[in-house]
N, C-alpha and C positions, 0 to 999 in steps of 0.2 A: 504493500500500500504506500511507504515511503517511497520507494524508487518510483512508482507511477504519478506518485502526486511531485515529484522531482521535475520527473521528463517533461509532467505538464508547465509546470511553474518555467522552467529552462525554454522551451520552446515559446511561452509565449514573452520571454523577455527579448529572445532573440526577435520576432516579429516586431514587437513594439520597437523595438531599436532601429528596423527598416523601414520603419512608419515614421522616424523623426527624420532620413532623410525625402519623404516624401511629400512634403510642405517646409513652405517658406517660415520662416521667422519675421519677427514683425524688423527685425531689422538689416535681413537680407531683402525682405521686398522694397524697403525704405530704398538701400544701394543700389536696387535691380532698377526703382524708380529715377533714379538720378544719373545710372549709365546706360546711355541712350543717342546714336546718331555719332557720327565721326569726331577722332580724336586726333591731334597730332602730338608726339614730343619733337620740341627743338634745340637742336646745337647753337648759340649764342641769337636765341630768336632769329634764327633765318630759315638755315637749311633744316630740312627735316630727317629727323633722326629714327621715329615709328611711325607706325600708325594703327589705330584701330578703329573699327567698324563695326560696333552694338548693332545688331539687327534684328530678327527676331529673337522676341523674350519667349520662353515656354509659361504659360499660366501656372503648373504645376512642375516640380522637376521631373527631368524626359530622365528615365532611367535608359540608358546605353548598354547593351547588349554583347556578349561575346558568347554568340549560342545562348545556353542559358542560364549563364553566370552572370550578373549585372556588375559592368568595370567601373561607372561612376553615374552622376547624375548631371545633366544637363541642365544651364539655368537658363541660357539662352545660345544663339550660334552667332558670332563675328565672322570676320575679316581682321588678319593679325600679319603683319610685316614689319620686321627690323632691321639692322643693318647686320645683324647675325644671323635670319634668316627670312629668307627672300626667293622665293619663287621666279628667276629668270624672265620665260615666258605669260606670269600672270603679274607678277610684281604682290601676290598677296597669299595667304594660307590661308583657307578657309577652315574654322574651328568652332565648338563646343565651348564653352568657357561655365564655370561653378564658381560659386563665394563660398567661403567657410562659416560656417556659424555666427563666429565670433568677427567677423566681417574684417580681417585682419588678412588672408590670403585669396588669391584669384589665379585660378589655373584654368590654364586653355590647353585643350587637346585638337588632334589632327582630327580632320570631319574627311574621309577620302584620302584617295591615293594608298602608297604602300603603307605608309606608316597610321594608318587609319585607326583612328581609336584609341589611339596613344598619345600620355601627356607630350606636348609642345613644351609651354612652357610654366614652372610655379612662379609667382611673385607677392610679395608682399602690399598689401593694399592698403595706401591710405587716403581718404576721399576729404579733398580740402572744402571744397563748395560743387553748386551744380555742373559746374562747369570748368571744374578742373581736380584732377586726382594724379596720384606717384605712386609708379609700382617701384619695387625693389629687387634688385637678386645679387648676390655676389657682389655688395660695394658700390654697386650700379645704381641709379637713382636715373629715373626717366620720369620727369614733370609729365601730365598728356594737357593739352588743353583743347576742348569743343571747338570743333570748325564753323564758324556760322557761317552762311550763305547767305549771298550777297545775291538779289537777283537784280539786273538791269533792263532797264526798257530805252527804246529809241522809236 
């Protein structure tokens, strides 16, 4: 009667665990709200140094598949280019990206191609205003700031 009332209790904490990544936090949606539409970082405010491209948000996280093992949870898919990696013929990697809980990390992974479904890259995230945040990795500091579009008429 122990061991069965075990495996119960055991089984349904592991469930419950898979349940807290299947909903937002009120302060992952907060960050999901505020990273939205193209970013740049710059080298001495000129040249551009990344870029990224918020595109669609998932409503719920998109649990990612490998057969029937789930490898992470998607929050939304970019567009991700740096000067370390950079697609030639596209100029961009199309990717998956996740926030952590504690809204402190952001990983992007490959969406396609070989390396498909594999993390790209981690960075540490920290979100200054709407319209501008600093990931982190290795020393590295990359400012992004919001692209705003300019539309002109003649």
């Amino acid at each position: 009667m122990k061991k069965a009332l075990f495996i119960i209790v055991a089984v349904l904490l592991v469930f419950s665990a898979c349940d807290e990544d299947r909903e937002y936090s009120d302060e992952q949606r907060n960050t999901l709200d505020k990273l939205n539409g193209n970013y740049h970082a710059y080298v001495d405010n000129e040249v551009i140094l990344a870029v990224i491209s918020f595109m669609a948000r998932h409503e719920m996280p998109l649990p990612i598949y490998d057969g029937n093992k789930i490898l992470f949870y998607g929050h939304g898919e970019c567009f991700f280019s740096d000067s370390e990696y950079f697609i030639p013929e596209k100029g961009y990697i199309p990717c998956y990206y996740s926030i952590s809980k504690n809204i402190d990390i952001i990983y992007f992974y490959y969406k396609g191609g070989e390396n498909s479904k594999s993390l790209l890259r981690e960075y540490g995230l920290y979100i200054e205003n709407d319209d501008v945040f600093t990931l982190k990795d290795n020393g590295r500091l990359l400012r992004f700031e919001k692209v705003k579009q300019y539309w002109y008429s003649y």
